[in-house]
Kinemage of the C-alpha trace (Angstrom):
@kinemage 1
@onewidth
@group {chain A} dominant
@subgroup {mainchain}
@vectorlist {calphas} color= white
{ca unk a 1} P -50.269 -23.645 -42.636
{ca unk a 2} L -47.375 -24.808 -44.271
{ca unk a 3} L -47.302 -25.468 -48.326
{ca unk a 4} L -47.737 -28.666 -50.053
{ca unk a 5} L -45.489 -27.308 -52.043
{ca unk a 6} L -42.486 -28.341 -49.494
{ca unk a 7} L -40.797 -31.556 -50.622
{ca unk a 8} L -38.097 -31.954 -47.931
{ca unk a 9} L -37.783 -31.155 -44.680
{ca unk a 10} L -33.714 -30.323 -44.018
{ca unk a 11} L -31.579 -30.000 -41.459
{ca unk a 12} L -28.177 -28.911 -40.519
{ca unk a 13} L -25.886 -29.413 -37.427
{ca unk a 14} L -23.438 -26.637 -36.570
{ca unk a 15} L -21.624 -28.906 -34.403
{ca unk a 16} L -18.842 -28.044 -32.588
{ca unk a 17} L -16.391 -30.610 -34.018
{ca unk a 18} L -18.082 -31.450 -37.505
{ca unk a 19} L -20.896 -29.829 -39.590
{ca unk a 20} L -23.537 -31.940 -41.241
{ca unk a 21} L -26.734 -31.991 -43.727
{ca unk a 22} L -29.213 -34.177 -44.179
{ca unk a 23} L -32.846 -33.845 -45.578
{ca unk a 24} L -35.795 -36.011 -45.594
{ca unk a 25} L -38.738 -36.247 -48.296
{ca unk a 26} L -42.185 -35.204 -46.550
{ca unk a 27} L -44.926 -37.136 -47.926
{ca unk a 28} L -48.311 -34.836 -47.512
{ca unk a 29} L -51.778 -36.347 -46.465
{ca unk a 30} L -50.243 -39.881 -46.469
{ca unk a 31} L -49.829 -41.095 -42.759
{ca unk a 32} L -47.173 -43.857 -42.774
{ca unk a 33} L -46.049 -46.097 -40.226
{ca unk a 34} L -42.345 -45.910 -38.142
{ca unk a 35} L -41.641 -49.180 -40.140
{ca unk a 36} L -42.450 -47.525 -43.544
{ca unk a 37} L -40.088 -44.473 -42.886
{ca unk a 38} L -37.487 -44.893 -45.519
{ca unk a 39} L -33.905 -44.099 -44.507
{ca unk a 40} L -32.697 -40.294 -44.920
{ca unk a 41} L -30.987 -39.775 -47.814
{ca unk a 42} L -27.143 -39.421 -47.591
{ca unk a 43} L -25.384 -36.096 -48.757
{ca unk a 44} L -21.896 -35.924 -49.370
{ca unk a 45} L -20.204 -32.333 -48.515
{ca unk a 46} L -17.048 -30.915 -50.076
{ca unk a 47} L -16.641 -34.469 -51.819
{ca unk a 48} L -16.451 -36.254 -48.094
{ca unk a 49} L -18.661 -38.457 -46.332
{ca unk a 50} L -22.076 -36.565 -44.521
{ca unk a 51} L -20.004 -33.919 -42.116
{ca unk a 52} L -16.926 -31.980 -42.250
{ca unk a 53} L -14.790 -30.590 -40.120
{ca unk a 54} L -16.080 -27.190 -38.002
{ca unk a 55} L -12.971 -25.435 -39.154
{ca unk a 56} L -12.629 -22.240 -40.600
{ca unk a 57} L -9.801 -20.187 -42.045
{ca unk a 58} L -10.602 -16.496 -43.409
{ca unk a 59} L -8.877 -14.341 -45.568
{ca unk a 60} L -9.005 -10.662 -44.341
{ca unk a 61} L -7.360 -9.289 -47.839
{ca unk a 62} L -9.820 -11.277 -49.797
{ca unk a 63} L -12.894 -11.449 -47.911
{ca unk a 64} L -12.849 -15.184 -48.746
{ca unk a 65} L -13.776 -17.717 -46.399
{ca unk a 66} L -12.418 -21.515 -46.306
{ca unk a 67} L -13.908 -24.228 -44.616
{ca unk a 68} L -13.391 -27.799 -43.311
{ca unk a 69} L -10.040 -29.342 -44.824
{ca unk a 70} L -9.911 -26.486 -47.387
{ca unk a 71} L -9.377 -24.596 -44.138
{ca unk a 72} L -7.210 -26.839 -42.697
{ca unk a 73} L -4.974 -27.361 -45.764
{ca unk a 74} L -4.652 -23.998 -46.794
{ca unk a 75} L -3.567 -23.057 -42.937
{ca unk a 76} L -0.743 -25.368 -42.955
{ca unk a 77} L 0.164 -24.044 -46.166
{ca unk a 78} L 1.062 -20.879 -44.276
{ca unk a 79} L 4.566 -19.932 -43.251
{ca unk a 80} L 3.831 -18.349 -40.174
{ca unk a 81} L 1.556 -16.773 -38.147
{ca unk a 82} L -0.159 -14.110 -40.504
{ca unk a 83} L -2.448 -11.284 -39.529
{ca unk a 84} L -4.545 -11.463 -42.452
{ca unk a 85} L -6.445 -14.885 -41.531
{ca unk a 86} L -8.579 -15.737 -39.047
{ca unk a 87} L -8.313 -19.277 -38.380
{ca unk a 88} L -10.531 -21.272 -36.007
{ca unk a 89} L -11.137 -24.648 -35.137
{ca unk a 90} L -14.837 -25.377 -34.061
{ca unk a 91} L -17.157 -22.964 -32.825
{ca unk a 92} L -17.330 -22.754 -29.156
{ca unk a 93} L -19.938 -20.504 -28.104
{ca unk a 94} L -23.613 -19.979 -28.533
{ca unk a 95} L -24.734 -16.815 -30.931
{ca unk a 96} L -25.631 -14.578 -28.188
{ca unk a 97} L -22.045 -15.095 -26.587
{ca unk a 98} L -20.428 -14.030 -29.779
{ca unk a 99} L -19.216 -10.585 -30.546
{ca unk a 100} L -20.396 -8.564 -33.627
{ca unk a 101} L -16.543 -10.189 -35.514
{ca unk a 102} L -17.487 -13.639 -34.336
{ca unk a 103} L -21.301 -13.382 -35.237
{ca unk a 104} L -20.135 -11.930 -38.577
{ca unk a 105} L -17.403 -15.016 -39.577
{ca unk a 106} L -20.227 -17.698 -37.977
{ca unk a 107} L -22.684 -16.105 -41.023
{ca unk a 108} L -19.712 -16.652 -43.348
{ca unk a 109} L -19.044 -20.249 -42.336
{ca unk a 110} L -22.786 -20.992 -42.498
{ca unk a 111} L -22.717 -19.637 -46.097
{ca unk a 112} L -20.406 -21.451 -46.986
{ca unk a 113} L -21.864 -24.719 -45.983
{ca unk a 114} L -25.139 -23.403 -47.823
{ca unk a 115} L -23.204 -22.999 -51.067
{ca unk a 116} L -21.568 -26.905 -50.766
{ca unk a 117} L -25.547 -28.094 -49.761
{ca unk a 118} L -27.072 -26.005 -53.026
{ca unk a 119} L -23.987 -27.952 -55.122
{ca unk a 120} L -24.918 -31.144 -53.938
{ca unk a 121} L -27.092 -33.352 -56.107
{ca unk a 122} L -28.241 -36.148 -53.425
């Protein structure tokens, strides 16, 4: 039995071009009707508009992971080629396709986006 306690239900799409959030109040014991359902609140990630780019550039010297345009920026920033990143543009197979490496920088990038949902203030 799930907890009164819960106030939102969330969810997150690890798309394949974009990554989004959203969340939506649950109102316990109160039966509403489809016209009463409010709209989902809108959440802003990485000071854009409710996705950003599946992108991902990591840092092998300082374990530090970039995402969206951060990634994308800091790439092009580069002056060549460099062995130390990892740099990926979407994600373009399921988990259990994934090595250990590519299972390992997936649970990076999803931290990530975790850390830019918990800084969010709706």
């Amino acid at each position: 039995m799930l907890s009164s306690n819960i106030k939102y239900a969330v969810g997150i799409d690890f798309g394949h071009g974009e990554t989004s959030f959203g969340y939506y109040p649950i109102t316990w014991g109160k039966g509403i009707s489809a016209q009463e359902i409010p709209e989902s609140p809108t959440i802003s990630l990485a000071n854009k508009d409710v996705s950003i780019p599946s992108i991902y550039l990591y840092d092998k010297t300082t374990q530090e992971m970039f995402i969206g345009d951060d990634a994308a920026n800091y790439y092009n920033e580069l002056e060549e080629d460099d062995d130390e990143f990892i740099y990926a543009v979407s994600f373009k197979k399921r988990i259990p396709e994934m090595d250990d490496n590519e299972k390992e920088l997936f649970r990076l990038f999803m931290q990530k986006v975790k850390s830019l949902i918990l800084q969010c203030k709706g």
